[in-house]
Each structure stands twice: as C-alpha cells, then as structure tokens.
N, C-alpha and C positions, 0 to 999 in steps of 0.2 A: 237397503239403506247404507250409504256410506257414512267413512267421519263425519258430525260435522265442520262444514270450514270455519264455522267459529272456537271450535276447538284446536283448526289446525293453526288458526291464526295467536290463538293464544299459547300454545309453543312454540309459536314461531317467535313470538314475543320476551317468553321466557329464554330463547336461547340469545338472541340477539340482546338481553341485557347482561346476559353471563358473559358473551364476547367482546362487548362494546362498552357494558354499562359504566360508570364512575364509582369510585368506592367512598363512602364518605361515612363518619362519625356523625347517631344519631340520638333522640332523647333516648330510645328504649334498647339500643343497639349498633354493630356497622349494618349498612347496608349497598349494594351496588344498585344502582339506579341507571335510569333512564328519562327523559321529559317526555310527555304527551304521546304516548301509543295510541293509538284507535284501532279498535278491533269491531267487525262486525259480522253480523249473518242472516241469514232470511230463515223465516220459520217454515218451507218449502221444504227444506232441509232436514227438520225433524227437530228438538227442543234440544238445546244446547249444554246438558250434562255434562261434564267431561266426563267421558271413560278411561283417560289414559290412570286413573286412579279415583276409589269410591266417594264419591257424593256424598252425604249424609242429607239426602233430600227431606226428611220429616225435619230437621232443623231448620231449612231454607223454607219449610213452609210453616212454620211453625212460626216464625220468625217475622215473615211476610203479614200473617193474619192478624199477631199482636201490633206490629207496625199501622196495620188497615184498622184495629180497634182504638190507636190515638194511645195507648198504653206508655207508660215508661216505670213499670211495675216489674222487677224480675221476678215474683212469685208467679206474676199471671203468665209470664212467658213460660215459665216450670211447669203451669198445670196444663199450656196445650202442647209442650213437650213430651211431658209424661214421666219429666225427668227429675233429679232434687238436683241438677249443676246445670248451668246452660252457658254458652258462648258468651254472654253479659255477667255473669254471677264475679266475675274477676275483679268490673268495674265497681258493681254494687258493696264489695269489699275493700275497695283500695281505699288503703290508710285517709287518704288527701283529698276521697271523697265524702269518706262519712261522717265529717264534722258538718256537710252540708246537707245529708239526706233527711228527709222527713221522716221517714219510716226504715225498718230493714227489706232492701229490694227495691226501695227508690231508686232511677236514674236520675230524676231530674227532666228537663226540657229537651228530652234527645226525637229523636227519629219521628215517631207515630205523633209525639205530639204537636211536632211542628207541621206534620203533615194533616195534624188533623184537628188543633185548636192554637194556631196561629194566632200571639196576643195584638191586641189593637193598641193605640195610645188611649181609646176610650175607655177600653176593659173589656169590650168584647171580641170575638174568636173569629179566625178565617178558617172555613173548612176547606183546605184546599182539596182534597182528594175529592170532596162531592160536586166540588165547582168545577175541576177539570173536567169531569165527568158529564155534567150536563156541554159544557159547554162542547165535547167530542159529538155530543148528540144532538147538538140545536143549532152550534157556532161553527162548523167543524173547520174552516177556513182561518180561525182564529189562529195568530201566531204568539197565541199568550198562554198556550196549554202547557202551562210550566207550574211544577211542586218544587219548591226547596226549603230543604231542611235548614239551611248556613243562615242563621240568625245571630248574627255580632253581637247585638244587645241581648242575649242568651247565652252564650258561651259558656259563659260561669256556672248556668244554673243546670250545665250536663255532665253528667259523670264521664262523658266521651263524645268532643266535640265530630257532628259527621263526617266520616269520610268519604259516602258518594251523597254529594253535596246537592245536585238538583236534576231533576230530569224533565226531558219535554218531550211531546206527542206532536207526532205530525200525521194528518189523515188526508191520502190520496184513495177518491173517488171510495169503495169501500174496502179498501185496505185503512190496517193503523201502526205507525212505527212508532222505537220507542227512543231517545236518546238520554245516556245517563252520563255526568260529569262528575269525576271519583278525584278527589285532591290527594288524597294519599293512600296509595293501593299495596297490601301485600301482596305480590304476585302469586306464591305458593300456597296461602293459606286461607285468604279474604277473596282474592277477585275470583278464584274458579266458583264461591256461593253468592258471589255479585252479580257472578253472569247470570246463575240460574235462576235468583231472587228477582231479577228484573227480567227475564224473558219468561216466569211466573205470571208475574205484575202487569207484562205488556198481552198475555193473550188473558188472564180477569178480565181486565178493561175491554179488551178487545170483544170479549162475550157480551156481557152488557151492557156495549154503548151498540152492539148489531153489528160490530165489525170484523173484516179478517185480520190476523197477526202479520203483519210481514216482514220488519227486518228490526232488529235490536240494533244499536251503537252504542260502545261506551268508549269514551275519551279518560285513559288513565295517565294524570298528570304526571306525579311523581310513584312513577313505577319502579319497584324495587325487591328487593331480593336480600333477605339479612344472611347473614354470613353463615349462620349458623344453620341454611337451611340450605345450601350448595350439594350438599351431597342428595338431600330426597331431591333438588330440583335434578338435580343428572340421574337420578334412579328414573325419575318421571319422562326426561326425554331421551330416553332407552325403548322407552315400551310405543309400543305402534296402536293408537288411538282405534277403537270398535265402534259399530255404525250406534249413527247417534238413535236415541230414545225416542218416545213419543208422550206428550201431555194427554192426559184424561180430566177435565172439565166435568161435571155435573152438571150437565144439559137444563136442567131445570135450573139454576140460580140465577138469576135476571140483575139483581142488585150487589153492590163490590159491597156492601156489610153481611152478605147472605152467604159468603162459603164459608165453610167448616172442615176441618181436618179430613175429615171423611170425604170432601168435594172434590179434593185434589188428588192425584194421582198418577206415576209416572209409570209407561207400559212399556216394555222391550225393552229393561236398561239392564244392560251387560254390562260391567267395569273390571277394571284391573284392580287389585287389591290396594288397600289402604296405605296411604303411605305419610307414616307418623313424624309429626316436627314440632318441636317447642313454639307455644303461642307468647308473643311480645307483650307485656302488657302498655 
C-alpha cells in the first residue's frame, strides 16, 4: 500500500498556503490563508489517516459516535473517550459561553444535534442522519442527501458555531461518495481529524445502506495556517508520508445507531510521531 493521495494532497495543500497563502489578523489569532482548496481520494486506496504525523483515532471516533447519538453533552463525550478533558472541554468552559449553558458540559445546539434533532417552526425535530440514510436505500438518485449542521437561527445557542458546515452523498450504481463543505479549517490541527471523521462517516453509511465507499471530497473554504504553528507545519512537510491504513467495520452492525467504540477499528497504521501545537480557542 502506498500514501494515500489524500494525504499527499493535503500537504500539498499545506505547503502551497505556506508559499502562496495571505497573512491576515484573526478573532483567535494571525493566520495565512488560502480560499476553497478541494482535496480528494478514493477509498481503493486504503482509509485516509495521515501518517506524515500520529492520528489520535479513538478521538475521531469517539467524537463521530457522540455526534451520530445527537449529543451536545461534553460529559458524554468524556465517557466514550475514556478521558476527564476532550477536544470540546475548552468550549464548554469559555467564559462567554457559560452564562448560557444549562448544565456543566453543555454545548448547546452544535454538531450531533443538528444532525439529529433539527428544530421545526412547529416544535418538532428533523432526523437528518435517519432521513439521509433511508433515502441512500430507497431514493438513491436523490440529489437531496445532504445533512447540515449551519443553522442561522441557532448560532447563539452553540458554544462553537460548525466549522464543516454540511455534507452530501452521492451514490453511483453500488458505490457511495461523500462530500463535506468546512467554512473554516485549521489546516494543522482540525482538518487532518476532518478528513478521517468523514471518511469514518462515509464507509458507516456505506455499510448499512449495502453500499461500497468510494471517494471522500472536502471543499476547505477558508484554509489556514496560524502563525504560531509554522514551524510543526514545516516539521510535517519534512517527513515523507507511510502507506495509508486500513478500516475494520464490525460486519454485523447493519444500523448507523448500532456501532460502538469497540465496532471501529483502524489496522496497518504506521505514523510518524506526534507533532505538538497550541490549540486556538
């Protein structure tokens, strides 16, 4: 197994906004940017980890399952982490959110819940993930197999409005692709667990709607690079990227509320060692 080319594509990404990108003053930081990168890959290839530096894949899936449970609880995310601090724990803390939180570990109306109790003007809920789901299995021609989180009239009620905003499904013959639309991407620290969160998410589905995985897309609008993470990014594109991984599925799970920590599983993964950067809040 070689790289994959969606990892070669995402260095390639990362270097061309080092040498091209704009530098600009941001809320949480500088940053160098870029507009609308698209990076893609076929899952023929092998499951899109980056190797050029370690993964923390129990987070990415950790993360995925409480998003598929509609959750915006960071205690619940802690307990199928396994962890007392998770990647959200920062939000559920900041000052400016917790005058609004219900509880300690409340988000609010972020990710899972909009994916999975979408409010109505009536009161009642859109499951989108159940809805897309059947409709891969009954409508498959449909060009409406689209979830998104970007709820306007929600904004306020999330500790952190989304950053990869919506995704859609396209299914040719029994193949299924996945495309994800990310508004604001940290190149270094966020989009290498985007990629793998959604090429996750694209072979779940893929399972039990009967389908094969075949290519991921993600469209990273504002692509960027904070100052202060120049040096890990040039440590990262130093090191020469190892053959990509493979996914392990739990052949039995037929329905996307039915995997469990235990279901998932990434085999062959080699990486380069950890390469540590300050997270923006």
């Amino acid at each position: 197994m070689q790289p994959h080319p969606m990892e070669l594509a995402y260095l390639s990404a990362l270097k061309d906004i080092m040498d091209h990108g704009i530098d600009r003053a941001g809320r949480n930081g500088d940053t160098r940017a870029l507009f609308a990168i698209q990076i893609r890959g076929k899952f023929a290839d092998g499951f899109p980890a980056l190797t050029s530096k370690k993964l923390a894949f129990k987070a990415v899936k950790s993360e995925l399952l409480w998003f598929l449970e509609g959750s915006g609880d960071d205690n619940r995310l802690k307990e199928l982490n396994g962890t007392d601090k998770t990647i959200w724990t920062a939000n559920a803390e900041a000052d400016y959110w917790k005058q609004k939180a219900k509880f300690p570990g409340d988000l609010g109306r972020i990710y899972g819940v909009q994916w999975r109790k979408w409010q109505k003007p009536d009161g009642t809920t859109i499951d989108q993930i159940a809805r897309v789901v059947d409709k891969i299995k009954n409508d498959p021609n449909d060009r409406r197999l689209i979830v998104t989180a970007w709820n306007p009239g929600e904004i306020e009620d999330m500790a952190l409005p989304p950053c990869h905003m919506m995704f859609q499904f396209f299914v040719a013959g029994n193949k299924l692709s996945l495309h994800m639309v990310q508004r604001s991407c940290d190149m270094f620290l966020g989009v290498p667990f985007n990629i793998a969160s959604y090429a996750l998410l694209l072979q779940m589905v893929a399972q039990v709607t009967g389908k094969i995985p075949d290519e991921l897309v993600l469209t990273l609008n504002d692509a960027h690079i904070y100052h202060n993470h120049f040096d890990a990014v040039q440590e990262q594109l130093a090191r020469s990227p190892l053959p990509a991984p493979t996914l392990w599925l739990n052949p039995e799970v037929k329905d996307i509320d039915g995997f469990t920590m235990d279901d998932i599983k990434l085999e062959n993964y080699q990486s380069h060692e950890t390469i540590k950067a300050e997270m923006s809040a």
